[in-house]
C-alpha positions in Angstrom: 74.6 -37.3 108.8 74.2 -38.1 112.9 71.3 -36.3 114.9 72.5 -33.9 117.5 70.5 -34.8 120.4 71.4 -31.7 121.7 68.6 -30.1 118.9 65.7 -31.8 120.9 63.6 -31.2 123.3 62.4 -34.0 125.3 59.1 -34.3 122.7 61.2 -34.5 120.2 63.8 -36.8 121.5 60.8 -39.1 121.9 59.8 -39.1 118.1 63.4 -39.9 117.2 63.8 -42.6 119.4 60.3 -43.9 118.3 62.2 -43.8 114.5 64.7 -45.7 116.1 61.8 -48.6 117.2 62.3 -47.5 120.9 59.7 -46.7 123.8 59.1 -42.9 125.5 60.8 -43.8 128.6 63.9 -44.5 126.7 64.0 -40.6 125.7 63.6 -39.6 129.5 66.4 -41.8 130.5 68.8 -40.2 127.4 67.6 -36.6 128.1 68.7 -37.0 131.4 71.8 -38.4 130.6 72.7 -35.7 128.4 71.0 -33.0 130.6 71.8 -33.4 134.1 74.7 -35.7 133.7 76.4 -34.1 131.1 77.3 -37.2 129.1 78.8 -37.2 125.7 79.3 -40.8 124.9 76.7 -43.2 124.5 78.9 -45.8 126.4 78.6 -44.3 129.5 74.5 -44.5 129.8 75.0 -47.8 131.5 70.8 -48.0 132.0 70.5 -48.0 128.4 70.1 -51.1 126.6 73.1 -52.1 124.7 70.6 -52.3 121.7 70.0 -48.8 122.1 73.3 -47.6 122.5 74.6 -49.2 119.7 71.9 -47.9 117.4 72.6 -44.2 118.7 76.4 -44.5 118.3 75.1 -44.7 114.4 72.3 -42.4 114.2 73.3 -40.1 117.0 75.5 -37.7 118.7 76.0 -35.1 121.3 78.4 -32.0 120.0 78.5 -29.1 121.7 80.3 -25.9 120.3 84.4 -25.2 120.5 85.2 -23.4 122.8 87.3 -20.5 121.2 88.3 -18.9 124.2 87.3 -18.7 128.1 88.1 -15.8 130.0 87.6 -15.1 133.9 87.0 -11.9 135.4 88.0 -10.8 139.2 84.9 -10.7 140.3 83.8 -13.7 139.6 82.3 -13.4 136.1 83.2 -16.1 133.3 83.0 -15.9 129.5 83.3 -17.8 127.0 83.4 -17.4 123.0 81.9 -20.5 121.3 83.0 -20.6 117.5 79.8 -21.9 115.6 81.5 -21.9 112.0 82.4 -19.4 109.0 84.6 -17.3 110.9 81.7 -16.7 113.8 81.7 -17.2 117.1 78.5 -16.0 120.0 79.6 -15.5 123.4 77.8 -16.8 126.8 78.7 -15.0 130.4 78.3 -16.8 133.4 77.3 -14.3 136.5 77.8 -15.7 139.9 75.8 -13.7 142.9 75.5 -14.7 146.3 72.2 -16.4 145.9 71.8 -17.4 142.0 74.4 -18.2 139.2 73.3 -16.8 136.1 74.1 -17.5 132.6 73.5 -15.1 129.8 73.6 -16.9 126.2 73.3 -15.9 122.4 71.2 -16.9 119.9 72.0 -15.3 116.9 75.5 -15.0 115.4 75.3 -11.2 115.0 72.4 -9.7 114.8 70.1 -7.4 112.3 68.8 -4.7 114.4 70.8 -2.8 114.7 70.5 -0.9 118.2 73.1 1.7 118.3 74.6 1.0 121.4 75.0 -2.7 120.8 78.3 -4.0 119.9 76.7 -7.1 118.6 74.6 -5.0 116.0 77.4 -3.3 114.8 78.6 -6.4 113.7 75.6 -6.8 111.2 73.9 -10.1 111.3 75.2 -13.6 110.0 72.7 -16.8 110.7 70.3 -17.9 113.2 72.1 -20.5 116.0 70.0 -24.0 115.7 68.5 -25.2 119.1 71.2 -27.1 119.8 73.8 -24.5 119.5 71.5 -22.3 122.1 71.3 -25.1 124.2 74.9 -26.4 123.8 75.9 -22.9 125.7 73.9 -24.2 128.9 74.5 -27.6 128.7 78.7 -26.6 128.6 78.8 -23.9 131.6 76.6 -26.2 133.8 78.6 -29.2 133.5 82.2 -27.4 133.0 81.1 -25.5 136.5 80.3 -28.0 138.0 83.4 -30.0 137.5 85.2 -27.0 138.0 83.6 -26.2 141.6 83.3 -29.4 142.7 79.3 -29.5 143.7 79.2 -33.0 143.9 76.4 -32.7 141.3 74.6 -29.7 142.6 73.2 -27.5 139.6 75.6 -24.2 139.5 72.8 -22.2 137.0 70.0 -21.2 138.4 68.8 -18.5 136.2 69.3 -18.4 132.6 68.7 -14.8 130.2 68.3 -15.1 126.7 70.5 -11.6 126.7 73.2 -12.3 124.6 74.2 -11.7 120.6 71.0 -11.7 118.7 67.4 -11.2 118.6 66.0 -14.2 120.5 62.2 -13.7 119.1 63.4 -13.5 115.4 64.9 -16.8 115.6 61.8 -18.4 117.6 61.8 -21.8 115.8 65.3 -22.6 117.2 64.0 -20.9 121.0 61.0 -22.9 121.9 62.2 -25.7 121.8 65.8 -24.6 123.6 63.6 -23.1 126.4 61.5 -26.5 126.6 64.9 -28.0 127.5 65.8 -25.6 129.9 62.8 -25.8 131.7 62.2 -29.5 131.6 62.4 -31.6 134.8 64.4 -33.9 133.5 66.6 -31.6 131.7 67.9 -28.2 133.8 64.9 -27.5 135.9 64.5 -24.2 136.0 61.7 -22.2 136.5 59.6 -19.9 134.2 60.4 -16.9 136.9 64.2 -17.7 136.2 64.2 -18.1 132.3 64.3 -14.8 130.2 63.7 -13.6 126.8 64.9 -10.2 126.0 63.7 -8.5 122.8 63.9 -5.2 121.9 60.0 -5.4 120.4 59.2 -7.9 118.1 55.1 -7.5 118.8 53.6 -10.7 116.7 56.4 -12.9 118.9 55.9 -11.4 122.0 52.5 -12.5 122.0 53.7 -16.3 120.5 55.8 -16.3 123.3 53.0 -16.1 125.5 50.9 -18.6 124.1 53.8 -21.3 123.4 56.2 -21.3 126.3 55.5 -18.1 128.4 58.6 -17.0 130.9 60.1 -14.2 132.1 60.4 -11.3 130.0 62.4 -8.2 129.5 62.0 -5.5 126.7 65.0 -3.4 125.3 62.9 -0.1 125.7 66.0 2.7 126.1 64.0 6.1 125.2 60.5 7.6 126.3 59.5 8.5 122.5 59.3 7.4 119.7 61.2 9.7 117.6 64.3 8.8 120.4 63.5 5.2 120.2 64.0 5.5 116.5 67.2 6.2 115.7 68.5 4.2 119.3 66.2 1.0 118.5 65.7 0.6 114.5 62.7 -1.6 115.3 60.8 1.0 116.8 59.9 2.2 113.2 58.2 -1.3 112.8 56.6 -1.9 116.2 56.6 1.8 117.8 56.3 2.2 121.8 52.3 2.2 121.4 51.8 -1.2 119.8 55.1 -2.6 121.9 53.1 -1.6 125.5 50.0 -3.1 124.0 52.1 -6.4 123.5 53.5 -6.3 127.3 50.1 -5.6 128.7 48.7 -8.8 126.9 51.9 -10.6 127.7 51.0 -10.2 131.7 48.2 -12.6 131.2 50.2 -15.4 130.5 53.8 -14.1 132.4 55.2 -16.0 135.0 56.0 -12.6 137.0 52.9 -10.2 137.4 55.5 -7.1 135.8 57.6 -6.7 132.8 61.1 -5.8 133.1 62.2 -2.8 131.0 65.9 -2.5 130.2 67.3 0.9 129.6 70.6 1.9 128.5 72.0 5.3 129.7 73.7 7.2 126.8 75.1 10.4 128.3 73.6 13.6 126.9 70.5 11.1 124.7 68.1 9.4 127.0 69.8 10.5 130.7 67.7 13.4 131.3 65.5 14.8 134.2 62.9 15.0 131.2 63.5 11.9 130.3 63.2 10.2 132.8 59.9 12.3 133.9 58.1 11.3 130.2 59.4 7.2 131.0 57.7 7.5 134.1 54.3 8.5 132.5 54.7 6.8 129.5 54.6 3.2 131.7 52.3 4.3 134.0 49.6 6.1 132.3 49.7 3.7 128.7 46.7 2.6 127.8 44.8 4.4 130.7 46.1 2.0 133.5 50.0 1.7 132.5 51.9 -1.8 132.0 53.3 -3.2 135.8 56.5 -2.7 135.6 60.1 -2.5 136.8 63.0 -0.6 135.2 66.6 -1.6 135.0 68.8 0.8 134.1 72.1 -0.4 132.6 75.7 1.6 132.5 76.4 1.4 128.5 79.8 -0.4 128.1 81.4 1.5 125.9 82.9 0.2 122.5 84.9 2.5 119.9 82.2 2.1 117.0 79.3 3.4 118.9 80.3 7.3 118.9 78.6 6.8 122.7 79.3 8.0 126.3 78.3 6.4 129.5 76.2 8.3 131.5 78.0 9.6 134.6 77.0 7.7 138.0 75.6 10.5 139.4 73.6 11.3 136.6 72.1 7.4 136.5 71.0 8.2 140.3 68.9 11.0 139.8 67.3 9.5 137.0 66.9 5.9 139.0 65.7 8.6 141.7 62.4 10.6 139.4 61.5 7.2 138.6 61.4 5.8 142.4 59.9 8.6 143.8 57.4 8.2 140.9 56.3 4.9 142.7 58.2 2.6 139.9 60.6 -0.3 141.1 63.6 1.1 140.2 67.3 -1.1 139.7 70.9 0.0 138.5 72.6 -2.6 136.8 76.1 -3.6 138.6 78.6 -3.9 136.0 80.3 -7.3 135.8 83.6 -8.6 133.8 85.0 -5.0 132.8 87.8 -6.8 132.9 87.3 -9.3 130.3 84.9 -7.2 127.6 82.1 -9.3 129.7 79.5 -6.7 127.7 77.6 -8.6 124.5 79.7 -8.8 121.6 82.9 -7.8 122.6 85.0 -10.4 122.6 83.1 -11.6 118.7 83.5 -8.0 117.4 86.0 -9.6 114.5 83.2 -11.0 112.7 82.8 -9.4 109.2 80.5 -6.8 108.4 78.3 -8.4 106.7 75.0 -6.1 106.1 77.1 -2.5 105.9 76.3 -1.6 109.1 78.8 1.1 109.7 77.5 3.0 107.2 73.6 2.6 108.6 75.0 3.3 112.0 77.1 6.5 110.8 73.8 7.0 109.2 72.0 6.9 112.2 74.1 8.9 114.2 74.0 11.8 112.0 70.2 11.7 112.7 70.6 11.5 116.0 73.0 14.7 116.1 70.5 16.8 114.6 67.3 15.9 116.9 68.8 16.0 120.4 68.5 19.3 121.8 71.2 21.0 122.6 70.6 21.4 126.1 69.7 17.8 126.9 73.4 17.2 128.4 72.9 20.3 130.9 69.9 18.6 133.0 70.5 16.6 136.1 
């Protein structure tokens, strides 16, 4: 079986080419031909030694993932379902805004969770991607975009969230070294403050991730308690909002940003409260004594059938967005993008089996849920 360069990082392109007999510089020059070239043929690395390219075209090659489907939204958005085998498939979204391009990408096919306003946990979970199946999502919308737009060889992504299917930080042996490639000079370039891991908690990686390959990072936090947090982010019962704070506080000695970035999901008549959002406001500012620096991005749920979920109603995300501003927190509302091509995780791969009985731990869940909410929780503003 061939190598897929595509699984290394430039250190570990270097070791393989030093299997193959070859010097250091030799990985540089083939990272960047794969990297910011986009080459998928040894033939055309016409700085290569033929010697070298000749060994490669036996040892070596450069797949990327089939493309199952590409679909492009008015506004701009992009996505594309990437089939990775087995009757899976993980989905990446390109975001174009005036003054970034932004690429959201998987790396899991599924996901164990289970958050219950994910479509990609009620899917259950099915493998871990490799690195080269995290990084062949990157490597194919930077280089089919650039073709596409005719940039003369200007990069098109300049920000890249690990936001997609899956739990990036319970599949960190396959991240590292995909976020090594994507922040490599001779790979993609791009800076700690425009990389980000999103993880809805996973304390002992959290503070890996800050010792091995710190960028930006955003926590799936989506209730001010624990007993909400619960039932909406299974984890929680693990890694509860205490020792998950603790984690972000040590994380800002190593973060590229001097904030974390919470993400929370407003479910109509669960988390949208004027309560609510008064008790998120003193949960991050008060923890520990000083609070975690912060800012909070709330994001419209997209709904999908399974989830037994509402949207919270616009007006309802502004107040909310409005106790937390005047209560001195940087405060954004998430734009939808692509609601007119599923652009929300999971939705277009929502056909992969069921493979850890997650309807019945969601339906499970819910039934929970029904039975803690108060009943006035809907009536507040």
């Amino acid at each position: 079986m061939t190598a897929n360069l595509l699984d290394y990082d430039l250190e570990g392109l270097a070791a393989f080419c030093a299997s193959l007999g070859e010097k250091r510089f030799r990985a540089t020059q083939l990272f960047r031909w794969i990297h910011q070239k986009g080459a998928r043929d040894f033939g055309e690395m016409t700085d290569l030694a033929k010697s070298l390219r000749d060994k490669l075209q036996g040892s070596a090659r450069i797949e990327g993932l089939p493309v199952v489907s590409q679909h492009a939204s008015a506004d701009g958005t992009i996505k594309w379902l990437f089939g990775v085998g087995d009757g899976n498939a993980v989905e990446a979204v390109f975001i174009p805004e005036d003054d970034r391009g932004t690429l959201c990408i998987s790396s899991q096919a599924g996901c164990a969770v289970g958050c219950r306003f994910c479509s990609t946990g009620h899917q259950g979970f099915s493998r871990n991607l490799s690195t080269g199946e995290i990084v062949a999502q990157l490597w194919f919308a930077e280089h089919f975009l650039r073709a596409h737009r005719k940039t003369g060889g200007e990069r098109v992504i300049s920000n890249v969230v690990m936001m997609g299917m899956g739990e990036p930080l319970q599949n960190y042996a396959a991240l590292i070294p995909a976020l090594r490639v994507m922040l490599d000079d001779h790979g993609y370039g791009l800076s700690r403050r425009r990389v980000t891991v999103s993880t809805s908690g996973v304390v002992p990686m959290i503070d890996r991730l800050g010792e091995d390959c710190p960028v930006a990072l955003a926590v799936s936090l989506h209730a001010p308690h624990d007993a909400l947090r619960d039932n909406l982010v299974p984890l929680n019962r693990k890694y509860p909002i205490a020792e998950l704070l603790d984690a972000c506080g040590r994380y800002l000695a190593h973060a590229p940003r001097d904030f974390i970035t919470f993400e929370y999901c407003m479910l109509d008549g669960v988390n949208d409260s004027a309560e609510d959002a008064r008790a998120l406001a003193r949960l991050v500012q008060t923890h520990g004594g000083k609070g975690v620096p912060c800012k909070l991005n709330l994001i419209p749920f997209n709904p999908f059938p399974a989830s037994g979920l509402v949207r919270s109603p616009q007006q309802r995300v502004q107040a909310f967005a409005k106790i937390l501003s005047d209560a001195g927190i940087v405060t954004t509302v998430r734009k939808t993008r692509g609601d007119d091509i599923d652009a929300a995780c999971g939705q277009l791969a929502g056909d992969v089996k069921d493979r850890t009985r997650v309807d019945r731990r969601i339906a499970q869940q819910r039934t929970v849920m029904l039975r803690q909410v108060p009943a006035d929780t809907t009536k507040e503003a």
